[in-house]
MDTraj code that builds the backbone (N, CA, C; nanometers):
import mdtraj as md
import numpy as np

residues = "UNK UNK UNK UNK UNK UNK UNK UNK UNK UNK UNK UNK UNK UNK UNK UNK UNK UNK UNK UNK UNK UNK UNK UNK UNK UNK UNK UNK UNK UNK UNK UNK UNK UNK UNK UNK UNK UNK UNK UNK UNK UNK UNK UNK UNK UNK UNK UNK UNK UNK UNK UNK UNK UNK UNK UNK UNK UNK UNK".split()
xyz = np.array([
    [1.0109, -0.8967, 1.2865],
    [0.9407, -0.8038, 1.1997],
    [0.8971, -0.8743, 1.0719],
    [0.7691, -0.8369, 1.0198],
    [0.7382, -0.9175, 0.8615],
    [0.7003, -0.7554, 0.8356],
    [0.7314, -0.7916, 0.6715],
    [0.7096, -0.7161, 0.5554],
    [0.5679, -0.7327, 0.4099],
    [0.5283, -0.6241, 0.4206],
    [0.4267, -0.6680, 0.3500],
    [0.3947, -0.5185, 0.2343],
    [0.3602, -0.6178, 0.1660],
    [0.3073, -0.5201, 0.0308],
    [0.1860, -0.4789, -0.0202],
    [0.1276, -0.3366, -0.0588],
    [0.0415, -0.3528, -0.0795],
    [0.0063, -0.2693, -0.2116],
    [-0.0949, -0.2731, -0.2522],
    [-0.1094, -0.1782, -0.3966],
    [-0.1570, -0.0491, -0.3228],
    [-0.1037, 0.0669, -0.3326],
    [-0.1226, 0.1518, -0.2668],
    [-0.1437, 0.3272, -0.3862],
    [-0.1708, 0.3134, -0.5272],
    [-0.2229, 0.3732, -0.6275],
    [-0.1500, 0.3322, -0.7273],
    [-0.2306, 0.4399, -0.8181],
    [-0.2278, 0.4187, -0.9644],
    [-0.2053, 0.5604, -1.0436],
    [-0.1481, 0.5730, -1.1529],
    [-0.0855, 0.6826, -1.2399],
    [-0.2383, 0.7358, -1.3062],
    [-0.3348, 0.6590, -1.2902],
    [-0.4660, 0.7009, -1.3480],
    [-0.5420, 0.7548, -1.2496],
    [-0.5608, 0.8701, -1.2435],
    [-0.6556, 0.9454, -1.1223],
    [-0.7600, 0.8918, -1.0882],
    [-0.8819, 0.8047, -1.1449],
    [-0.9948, 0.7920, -1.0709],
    [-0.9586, 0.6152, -1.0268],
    [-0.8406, 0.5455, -1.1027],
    [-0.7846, 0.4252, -1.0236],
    [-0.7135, 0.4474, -0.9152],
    [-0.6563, 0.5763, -0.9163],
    [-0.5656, 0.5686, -0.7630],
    [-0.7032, 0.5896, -0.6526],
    [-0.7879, 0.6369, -0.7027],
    [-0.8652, 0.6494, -0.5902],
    [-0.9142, 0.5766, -0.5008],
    [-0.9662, 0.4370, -0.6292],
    [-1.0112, 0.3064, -0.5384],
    [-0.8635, 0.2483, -0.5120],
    [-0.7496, 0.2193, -0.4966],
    [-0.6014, 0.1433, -0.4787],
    [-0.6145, 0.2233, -0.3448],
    [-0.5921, 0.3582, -0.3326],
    [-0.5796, 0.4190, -0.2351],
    [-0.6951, 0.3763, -0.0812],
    [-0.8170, 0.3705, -0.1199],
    [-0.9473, 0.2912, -0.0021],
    [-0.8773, 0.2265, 0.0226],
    [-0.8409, 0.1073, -0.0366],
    [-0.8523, -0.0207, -0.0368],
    [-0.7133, -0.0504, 0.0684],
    [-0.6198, 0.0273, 0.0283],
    [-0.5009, 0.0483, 0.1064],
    [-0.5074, 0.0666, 0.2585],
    [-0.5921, 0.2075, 0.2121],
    [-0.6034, 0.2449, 0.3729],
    [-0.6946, 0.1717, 0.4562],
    [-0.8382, 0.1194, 0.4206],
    [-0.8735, 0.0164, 0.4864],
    [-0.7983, -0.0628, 0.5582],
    [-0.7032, -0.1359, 0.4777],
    [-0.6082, -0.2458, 0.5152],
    [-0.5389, -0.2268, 0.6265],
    [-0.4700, -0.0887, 0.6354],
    [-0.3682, -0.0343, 0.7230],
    [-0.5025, -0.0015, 0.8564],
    [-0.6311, 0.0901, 0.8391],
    [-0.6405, 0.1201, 0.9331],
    [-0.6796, -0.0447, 1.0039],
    [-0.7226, -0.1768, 0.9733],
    [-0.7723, -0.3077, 1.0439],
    [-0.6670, -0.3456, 1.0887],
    [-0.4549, -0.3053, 1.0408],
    [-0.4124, -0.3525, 1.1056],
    [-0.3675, -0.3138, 1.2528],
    [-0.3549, -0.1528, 1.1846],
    [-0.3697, -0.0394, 1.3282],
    [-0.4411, -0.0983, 1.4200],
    [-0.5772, -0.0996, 1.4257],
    [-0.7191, -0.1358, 1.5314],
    [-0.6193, -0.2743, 1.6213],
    [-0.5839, -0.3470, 1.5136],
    [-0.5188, -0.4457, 1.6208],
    [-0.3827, -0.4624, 1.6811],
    [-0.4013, -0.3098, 1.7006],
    [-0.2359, -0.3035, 1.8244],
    [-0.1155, -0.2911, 1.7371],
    [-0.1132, -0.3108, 1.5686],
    [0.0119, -0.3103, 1.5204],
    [0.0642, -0.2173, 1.4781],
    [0.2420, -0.2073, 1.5000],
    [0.3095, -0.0624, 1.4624],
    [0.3580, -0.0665, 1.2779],
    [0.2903, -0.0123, 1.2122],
    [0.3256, -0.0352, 1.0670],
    [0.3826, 0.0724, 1.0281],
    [0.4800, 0.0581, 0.9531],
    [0.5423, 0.2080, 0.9215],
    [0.6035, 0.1561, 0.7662],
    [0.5700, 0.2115, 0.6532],
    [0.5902, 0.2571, 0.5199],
    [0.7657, 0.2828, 0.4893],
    [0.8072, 0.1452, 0.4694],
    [0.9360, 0.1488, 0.3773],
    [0.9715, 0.1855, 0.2853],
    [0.8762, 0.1768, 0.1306],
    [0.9429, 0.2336, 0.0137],
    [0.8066, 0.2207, -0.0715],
    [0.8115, 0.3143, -0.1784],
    [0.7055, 0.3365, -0.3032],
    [0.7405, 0.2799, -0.3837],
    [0.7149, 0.2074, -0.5216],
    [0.7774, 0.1973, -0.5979],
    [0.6733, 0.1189, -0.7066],
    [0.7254, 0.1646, -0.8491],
    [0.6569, 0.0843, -0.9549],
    [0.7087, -0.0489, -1.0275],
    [0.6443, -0.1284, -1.0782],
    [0.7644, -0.2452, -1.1532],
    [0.7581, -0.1909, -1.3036],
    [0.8386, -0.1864, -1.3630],
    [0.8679, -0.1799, -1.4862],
    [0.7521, -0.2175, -1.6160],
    [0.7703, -0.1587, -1.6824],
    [0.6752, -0.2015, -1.8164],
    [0.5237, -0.1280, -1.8108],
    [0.4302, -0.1856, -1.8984],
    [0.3093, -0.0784, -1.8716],
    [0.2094, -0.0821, -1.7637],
    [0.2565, -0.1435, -1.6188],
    [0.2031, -0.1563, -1.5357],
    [0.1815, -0.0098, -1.4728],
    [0.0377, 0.0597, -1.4196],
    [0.0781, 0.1306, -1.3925],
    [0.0228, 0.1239, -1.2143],
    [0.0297, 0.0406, -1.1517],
    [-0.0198, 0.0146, -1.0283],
    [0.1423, 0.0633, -0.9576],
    [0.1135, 0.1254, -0.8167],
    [0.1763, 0.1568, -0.7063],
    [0.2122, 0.0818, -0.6561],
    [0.3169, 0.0296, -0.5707],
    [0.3146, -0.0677, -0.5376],
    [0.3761, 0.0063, -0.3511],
    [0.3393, -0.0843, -0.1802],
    [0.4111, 0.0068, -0.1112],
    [0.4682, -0.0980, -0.0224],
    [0.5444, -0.0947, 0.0578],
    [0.6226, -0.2006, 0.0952],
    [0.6280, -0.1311, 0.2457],
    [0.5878, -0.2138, 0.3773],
    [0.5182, -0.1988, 0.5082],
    [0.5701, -0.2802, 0.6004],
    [0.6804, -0.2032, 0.6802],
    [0.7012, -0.3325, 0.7740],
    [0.6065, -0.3499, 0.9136],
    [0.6113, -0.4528, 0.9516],
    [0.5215, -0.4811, 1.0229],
    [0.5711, -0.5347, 1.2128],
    [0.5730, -0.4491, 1.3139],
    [0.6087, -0.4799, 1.4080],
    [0.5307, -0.5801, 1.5462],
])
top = md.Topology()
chain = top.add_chain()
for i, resn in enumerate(residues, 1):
    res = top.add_residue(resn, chain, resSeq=i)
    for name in ("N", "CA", "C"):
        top.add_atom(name, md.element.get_by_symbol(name[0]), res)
traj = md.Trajectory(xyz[None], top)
């Protein structure tokens, strides 16, 4: 199994919007190629970052 991360939104409404495309793009090209991905954990890093961060393992 590999693990992978991706920016998956933002605390600012019209930035989560593009984080969010950009995400799902990603996920649906890995889908298309046969892979089982399933969503481990949400999470932010500390300080005034305000990006999403999502953590994806990869079968």
């Amino acid at each position: 199994m590999k693990k992978i991360t991706l920016e998956v939104g933002n605390t600012s409404w019209w930035k989560n919007l593009k984080y969010r495309r950009e995400a799902a793009q990603e996920l649906r090209k890995m889908r298309a190629n046969n892979k089982n991905i399933k969503l481990i954990k949400k999470y932010r890093i500390e300080g005034s970052n305000t990006i999403i961060y999502g953590d994806y393992k990869i079968r």
